[in-house]
C-alpha positions as CSV (number, residue, x, y, z in Angstrom):
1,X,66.7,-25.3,-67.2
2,X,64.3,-22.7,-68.3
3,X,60.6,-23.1,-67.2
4,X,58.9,-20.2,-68.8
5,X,59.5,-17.9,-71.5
6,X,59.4,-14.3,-72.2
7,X,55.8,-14.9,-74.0
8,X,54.2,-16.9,-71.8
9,X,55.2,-14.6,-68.9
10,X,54.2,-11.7,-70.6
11,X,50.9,-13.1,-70.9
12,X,50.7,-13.7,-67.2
13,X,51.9,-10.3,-66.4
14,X,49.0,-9.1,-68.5
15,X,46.4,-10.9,-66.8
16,X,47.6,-9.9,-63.2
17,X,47.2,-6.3,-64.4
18,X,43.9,-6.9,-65.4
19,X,42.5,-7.9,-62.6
20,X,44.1,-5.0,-61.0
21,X,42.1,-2.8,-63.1
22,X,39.2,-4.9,-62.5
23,X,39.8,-4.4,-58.5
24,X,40.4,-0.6,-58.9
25,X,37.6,0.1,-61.0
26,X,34.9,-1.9,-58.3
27,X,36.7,0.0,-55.5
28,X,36.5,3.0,-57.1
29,X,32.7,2.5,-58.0
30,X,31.9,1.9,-54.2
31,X,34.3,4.7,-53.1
32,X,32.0,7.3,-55.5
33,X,29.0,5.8,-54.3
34,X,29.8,6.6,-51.0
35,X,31.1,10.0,-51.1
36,X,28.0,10.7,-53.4
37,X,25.6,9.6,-49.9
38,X,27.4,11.9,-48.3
39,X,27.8,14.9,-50.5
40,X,23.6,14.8,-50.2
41,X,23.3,14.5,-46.8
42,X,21.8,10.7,-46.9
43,X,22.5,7.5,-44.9
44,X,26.4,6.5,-45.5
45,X,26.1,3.0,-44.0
46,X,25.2,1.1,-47.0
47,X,27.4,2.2,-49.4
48,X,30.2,2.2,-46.6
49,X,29.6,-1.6,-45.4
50,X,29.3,-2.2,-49.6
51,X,32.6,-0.9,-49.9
52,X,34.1,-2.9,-46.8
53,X,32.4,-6.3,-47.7
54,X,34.2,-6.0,-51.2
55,X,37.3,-5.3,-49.5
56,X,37.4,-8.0,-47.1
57,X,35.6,-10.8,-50.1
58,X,38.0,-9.8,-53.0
59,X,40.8,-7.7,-51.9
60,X,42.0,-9.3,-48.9
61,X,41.6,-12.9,-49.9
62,X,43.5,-11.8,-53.1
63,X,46.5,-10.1,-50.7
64,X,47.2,-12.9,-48.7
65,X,47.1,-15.6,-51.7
66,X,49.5,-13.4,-53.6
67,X,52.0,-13.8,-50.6
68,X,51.2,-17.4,-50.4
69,X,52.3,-17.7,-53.8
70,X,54.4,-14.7,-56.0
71,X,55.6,-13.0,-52.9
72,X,56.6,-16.2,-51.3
73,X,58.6,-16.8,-54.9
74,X,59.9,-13.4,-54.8
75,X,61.6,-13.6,-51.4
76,X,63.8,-16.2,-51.9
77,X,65.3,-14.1,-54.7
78,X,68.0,-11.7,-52.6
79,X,67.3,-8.6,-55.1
80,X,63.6,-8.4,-54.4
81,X,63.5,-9.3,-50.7
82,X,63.1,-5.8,-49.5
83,X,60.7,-5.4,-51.9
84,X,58.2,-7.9,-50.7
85,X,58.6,-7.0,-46.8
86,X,57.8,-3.6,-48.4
87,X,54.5,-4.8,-50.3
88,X,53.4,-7.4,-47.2
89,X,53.6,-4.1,-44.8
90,X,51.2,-2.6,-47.5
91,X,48.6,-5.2,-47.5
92,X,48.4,-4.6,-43.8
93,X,48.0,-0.4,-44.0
94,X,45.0,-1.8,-46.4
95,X,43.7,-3.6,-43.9
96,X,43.8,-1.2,-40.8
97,X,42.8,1.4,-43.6
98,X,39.4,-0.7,-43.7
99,X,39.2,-1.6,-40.4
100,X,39.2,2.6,-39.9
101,X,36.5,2.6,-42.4
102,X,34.3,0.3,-40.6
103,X,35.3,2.0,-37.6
104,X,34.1,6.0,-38.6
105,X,31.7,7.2,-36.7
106,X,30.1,9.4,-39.3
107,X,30.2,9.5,-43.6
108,X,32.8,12.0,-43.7
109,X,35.5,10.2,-41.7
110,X,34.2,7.0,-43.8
111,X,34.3,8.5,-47.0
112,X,38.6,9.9,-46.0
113,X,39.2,6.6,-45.1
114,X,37.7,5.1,-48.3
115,X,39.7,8.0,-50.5
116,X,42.8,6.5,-48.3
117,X,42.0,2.5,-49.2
118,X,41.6,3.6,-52.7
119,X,44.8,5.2,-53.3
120,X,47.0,3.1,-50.9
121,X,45.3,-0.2,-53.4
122,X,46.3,2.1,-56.4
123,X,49.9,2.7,-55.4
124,X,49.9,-0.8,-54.5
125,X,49.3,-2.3,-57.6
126,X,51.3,0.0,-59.3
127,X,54.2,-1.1,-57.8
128,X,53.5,-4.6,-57.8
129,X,52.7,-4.2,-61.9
130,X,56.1,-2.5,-62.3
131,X,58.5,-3.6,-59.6
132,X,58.1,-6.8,-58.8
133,X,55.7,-8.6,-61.5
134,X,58.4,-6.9,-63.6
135,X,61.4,-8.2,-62.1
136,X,59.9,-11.9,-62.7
137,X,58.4,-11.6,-66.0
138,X,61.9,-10.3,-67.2
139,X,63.4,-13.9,-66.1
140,X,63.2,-16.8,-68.5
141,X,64.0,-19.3,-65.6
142,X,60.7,-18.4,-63.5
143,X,57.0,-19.2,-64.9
144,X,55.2,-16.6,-63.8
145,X,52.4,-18.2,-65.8
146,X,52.0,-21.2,-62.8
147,X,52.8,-18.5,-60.6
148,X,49.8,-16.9,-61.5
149,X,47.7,-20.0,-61.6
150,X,48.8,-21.2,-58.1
151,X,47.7,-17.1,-57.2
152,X,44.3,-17.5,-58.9
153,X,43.1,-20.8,-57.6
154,X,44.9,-20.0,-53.6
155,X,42.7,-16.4,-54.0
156,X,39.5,-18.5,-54.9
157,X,40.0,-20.9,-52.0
158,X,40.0,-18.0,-50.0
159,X,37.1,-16.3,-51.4
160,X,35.1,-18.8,-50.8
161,X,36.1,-19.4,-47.1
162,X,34.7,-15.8,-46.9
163,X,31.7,-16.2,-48.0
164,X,31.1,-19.5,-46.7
165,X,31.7,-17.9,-42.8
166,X,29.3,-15.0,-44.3
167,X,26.2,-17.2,-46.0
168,X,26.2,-19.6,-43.1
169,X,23.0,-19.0,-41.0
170,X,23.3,-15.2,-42.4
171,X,19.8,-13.6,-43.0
172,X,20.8,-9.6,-43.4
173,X,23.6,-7.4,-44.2
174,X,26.7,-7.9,-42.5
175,X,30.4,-6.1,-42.1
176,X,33.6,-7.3,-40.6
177,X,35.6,-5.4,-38.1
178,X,39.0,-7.2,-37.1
179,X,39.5,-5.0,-33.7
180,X,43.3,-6.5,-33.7
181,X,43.9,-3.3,-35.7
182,X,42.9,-1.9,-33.3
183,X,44.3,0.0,-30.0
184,X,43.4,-2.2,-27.2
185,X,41.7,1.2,-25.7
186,X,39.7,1.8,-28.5
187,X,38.0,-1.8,-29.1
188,X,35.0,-1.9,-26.9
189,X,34.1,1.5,-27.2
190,X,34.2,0.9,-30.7
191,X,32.3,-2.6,-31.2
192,X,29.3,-1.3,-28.9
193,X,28.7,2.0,-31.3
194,X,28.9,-0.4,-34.5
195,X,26.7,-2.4,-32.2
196,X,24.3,0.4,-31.6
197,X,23.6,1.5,-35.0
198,X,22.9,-2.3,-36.5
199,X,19.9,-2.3,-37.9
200,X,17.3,-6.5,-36.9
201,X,18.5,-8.8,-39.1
202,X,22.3,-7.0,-39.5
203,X,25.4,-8.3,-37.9
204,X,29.0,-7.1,-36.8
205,X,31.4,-9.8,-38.0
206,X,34.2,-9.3,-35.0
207,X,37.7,-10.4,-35.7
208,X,40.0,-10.8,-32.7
209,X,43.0,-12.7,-31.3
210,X,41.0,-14.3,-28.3
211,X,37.4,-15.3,-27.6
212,X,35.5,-12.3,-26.7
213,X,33.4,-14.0,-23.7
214,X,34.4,-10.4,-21.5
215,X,32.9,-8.6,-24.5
216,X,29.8,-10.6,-24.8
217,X,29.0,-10.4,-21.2
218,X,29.3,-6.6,-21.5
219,X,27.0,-6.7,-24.5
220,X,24.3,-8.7,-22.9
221,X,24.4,-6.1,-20.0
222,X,23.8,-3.2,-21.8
223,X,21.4,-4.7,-24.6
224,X,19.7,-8.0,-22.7
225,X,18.6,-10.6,-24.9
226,X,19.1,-8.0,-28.5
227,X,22.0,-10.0,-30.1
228,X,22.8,-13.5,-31.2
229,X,26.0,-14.6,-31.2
230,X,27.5,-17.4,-33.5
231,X,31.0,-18.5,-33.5
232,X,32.2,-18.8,-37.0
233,X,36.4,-19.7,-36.1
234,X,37.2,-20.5,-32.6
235,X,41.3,-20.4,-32.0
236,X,43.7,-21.4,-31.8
237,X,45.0,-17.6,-33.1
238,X,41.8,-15.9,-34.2
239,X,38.2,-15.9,-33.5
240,X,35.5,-14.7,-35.4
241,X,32.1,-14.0,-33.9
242,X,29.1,-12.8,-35.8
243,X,27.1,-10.5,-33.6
244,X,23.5,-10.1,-35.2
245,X,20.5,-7.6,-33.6
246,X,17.5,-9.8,-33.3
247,X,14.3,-9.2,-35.1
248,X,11.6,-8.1,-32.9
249,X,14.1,-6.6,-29.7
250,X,13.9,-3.1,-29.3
251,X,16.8,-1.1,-29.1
């Protein structure tokens, strides 16, 4: 029995390019912004943690409702399951790409790795638009229309669980780093020069696979009594702690 048709699933595909555009257009806004800081020599950090906190507030939560919902659609079809494994491994080179991003130690390496987001997002979409959207749009027996819907409302859901763990008890600028992209070598040496450079008031959002009581202890050894901590998931498989600089605490 057919559940959508040609038009209506047109229509859809239509609208999930859109909102691609939309995407690319405010990634590629923050990207210029950024390498425009550092092209004249001044401060990177806000236009780099602008870039990252639209990443992880609209791109992300878009990425993992689309494979809550089309990609999980897509995979039971045997023709496009190499496909989706293909596009899932993408959305997580976009997220180590902007975990390296948060990570850079200076503009320059911020600004590559905000080039790199931009086009691996580009490429991305691209193939999603032509390959796989495609693929579904093309069949009569799919409704890509609900498909879409379920996307939209699932992407929303998620947004908002973002920015609820970011408003809550937030009162300056903040950026996520999820340090289980990682090398395990690389994660403390890491988090304490984010640390080091946060301004009273701004807070490191750290993402990790365990509570970081080792890390906090460490922290309150080298800066006593500088940062607040605030556990915004605790487990079972990820924690995320916001680590803020107090107002007032030298560094």
């Amino acid at each position: 029995m057919k559940t959508g048709t040609n038009g209506s699933n047109e229509e859809a595909r239509a609208r999930i390019a859109a909102h691609h555009r939309q995407m690319a257009d405010a990634l590629g806004r923050r990207v210029a912004e950024l390498g425009e800081a550092v092209a004249a020599g001044l401060p990177h950090e806000t236009a780099a943690k602008a870039l990252a906190n639209y990443v992880a507030r609209e791109v992300l939560p878009h990425a993992e409702a689309e494979e809550a919902t089309i990609y999980r659609s897509a995979a039971a079809r045997p023709e496009l399951g190499a496909l989706v494994r293909a596009m899932t491994d993408e959305h997580g080179r976009i997220r180590r790409t902007l975990t390296a991003l948060v990570a850079a130690r200076d503009g320059v390496s911020a600004y590559g790795e905000a080039k790199a987001l931009l086009a691996l997002f580009l490429a991305h979409a691209a193939k999603e638009e032509d390959d796989l959207v495609a693929a579904l749009a093309e069949d009569e027996s799919f409704d890509l229309a609900a498909a879409h819907a379920a996307l939209a409302e699932r992407t929303r859901e998620l947004a908002d669980g973002v920015d609820q763990r970011t408003d809550a008890g937030s009162d300056g600028e903040e950026v996520e780093l999820d340090v289980r992209e990682l090398p395990h070598a690389e994660r403390h040496r890491t988090i304490f020069a984010l640390l080091d450079r946060l301004a009273p008031g701004e807070a490191l959002v750290i993402v990790n696979d365990h509570d970081p009581l080792p890390l906090r202890y460490q922290v309150q050894a080298l800066w006593p009594e500088a940062f607040d901590w605030e556990y915004r998931e605790s487990g079972p498989r990820t924690w995320r702690v916001a680590v803020r600089r107090r107002t007032g605490v030298a560094s």
